[in-house]
C-alpha positions in Angstrom: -11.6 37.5 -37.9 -12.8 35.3 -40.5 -15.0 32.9 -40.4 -12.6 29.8 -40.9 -10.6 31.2 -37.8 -13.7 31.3 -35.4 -14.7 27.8 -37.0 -11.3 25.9 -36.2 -11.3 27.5 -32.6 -14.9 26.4 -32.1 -13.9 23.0 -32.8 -10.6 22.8 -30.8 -12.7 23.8 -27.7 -15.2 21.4 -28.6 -12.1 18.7 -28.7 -10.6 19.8 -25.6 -14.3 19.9 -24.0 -15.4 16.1 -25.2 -11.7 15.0 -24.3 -12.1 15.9 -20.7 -16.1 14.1 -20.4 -14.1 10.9 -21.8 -11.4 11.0 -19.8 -13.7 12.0 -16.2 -15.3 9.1 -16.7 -12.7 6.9 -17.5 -11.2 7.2 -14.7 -11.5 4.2 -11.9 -13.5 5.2 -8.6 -13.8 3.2 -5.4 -16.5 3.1 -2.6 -15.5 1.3 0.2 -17.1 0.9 3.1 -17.7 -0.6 6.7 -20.9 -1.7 8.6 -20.7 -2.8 11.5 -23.6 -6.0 12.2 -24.5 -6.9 15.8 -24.8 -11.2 15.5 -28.3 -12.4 16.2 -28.8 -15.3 18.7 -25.8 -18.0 18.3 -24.2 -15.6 15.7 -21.5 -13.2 16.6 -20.8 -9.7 15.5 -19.3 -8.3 12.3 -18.1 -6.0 10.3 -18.7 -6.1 6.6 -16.5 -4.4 4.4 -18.2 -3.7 0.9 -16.2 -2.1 -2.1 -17.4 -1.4 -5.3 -15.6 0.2 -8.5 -17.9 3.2 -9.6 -15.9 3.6 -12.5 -15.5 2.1 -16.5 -12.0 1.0 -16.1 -11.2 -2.7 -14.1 -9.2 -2.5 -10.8 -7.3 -5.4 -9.3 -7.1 -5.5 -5.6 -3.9 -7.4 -4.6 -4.6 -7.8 -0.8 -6.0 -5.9 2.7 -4.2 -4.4 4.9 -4.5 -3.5 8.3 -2.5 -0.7 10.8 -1.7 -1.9 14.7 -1.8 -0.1 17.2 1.9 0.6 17.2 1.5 1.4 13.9 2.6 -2.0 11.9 1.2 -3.2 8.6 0.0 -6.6 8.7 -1.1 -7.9 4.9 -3.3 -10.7 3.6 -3.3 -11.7 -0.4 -6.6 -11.8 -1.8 -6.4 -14.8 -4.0 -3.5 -15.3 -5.0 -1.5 -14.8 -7.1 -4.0 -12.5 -9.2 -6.4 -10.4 -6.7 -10.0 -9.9 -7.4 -10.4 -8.2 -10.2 -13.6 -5.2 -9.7 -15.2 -4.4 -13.1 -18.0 -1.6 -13.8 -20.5 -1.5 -10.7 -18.8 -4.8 -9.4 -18.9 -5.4 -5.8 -16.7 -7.4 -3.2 -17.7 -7.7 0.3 -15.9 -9.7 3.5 -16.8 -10.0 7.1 -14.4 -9.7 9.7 -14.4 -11.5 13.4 -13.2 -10.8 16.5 -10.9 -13.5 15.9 -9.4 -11.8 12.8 -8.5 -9.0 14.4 -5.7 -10.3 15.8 -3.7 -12.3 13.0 -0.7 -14.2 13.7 2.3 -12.5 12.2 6.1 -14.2 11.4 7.9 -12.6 13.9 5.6 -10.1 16.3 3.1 -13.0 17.6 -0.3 -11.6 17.2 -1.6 -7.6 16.5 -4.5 -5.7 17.3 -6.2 -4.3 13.9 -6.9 -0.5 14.6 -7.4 0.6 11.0 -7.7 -1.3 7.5 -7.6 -0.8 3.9 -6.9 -2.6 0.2 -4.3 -2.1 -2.1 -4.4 -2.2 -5.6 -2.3 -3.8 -8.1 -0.4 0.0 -8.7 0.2 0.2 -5.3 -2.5 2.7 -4.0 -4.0 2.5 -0.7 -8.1 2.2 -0.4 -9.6 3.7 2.3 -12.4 2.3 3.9 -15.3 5.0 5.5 -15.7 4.2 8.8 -13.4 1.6 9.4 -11.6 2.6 12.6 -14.8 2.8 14.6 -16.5 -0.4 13.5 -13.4 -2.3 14.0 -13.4 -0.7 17.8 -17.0 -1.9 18.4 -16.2 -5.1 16.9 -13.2 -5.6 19.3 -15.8 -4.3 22.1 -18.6 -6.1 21.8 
């Protein structure tokens, strides 16, 4: 083999190689969340929901969702008409009541939260870590 041979496939693994660094870290990443905060006195309890986008490239959440127990998708639009739009290492936290665990809907009446998540602008569904257990000590407490 001569050396120009060995030299071009050096550098086409070297490409391939820094291509894939680039595009790992390009890539958007979400943490999300759940705590679940007993109220002091005259405060009552609960649950923050923190995400944050551990990734370079900006994600739009369009709205939160949230699963009943018969297994219905209730939605709320997070400021509409745009979202909220999560930059590098940018964080967005809400609390959640008793009271808004059971939203009033257009034609059910009112449901009982069991699970919740966000969705971004392409559609894709953000879970949230240990969401179905807070929300059960939240309904609980």
């Amino acid at each position: 083999m001569s050396l120009t041979v060995i030299s071009i496939a050096a550098l086409a693994v070297y490409a391939v190689g820094a291509t894939f660094v680039v595009l790992s870290q390009d890539r958007p990443g979400i943490r999300a969340q759940s705590t679940f905060q007993i109220g002091s006195e005259g405060e009552e309890p609960t649950v923050v929901i923190s995400i944050v986008n551990m990734g370079q490239r900006p994600i739009v959440l369009r709205l939160w969702r949230g699963d009943d127990l018969m297994g219905n998708t209730v939605g709320t639009y997070l400021q509409p008409p745009d979202g909220i739009t999560l930059t590098e290492r940018k964080r967005y936290e809400m609390r959640l009541r008793k009271a808004d665990l059971l939203p009033m809907t257009a034609g059910n009446g009112r449901v009982l939260f069991r699970d919740a998540f966000f969705e971004d602008t392409r559609g894709r569904r953000l879970d949230i870590q240990g969401i179905r257990g807070n929300l059960q000590r939240l309904w609980n407490s």
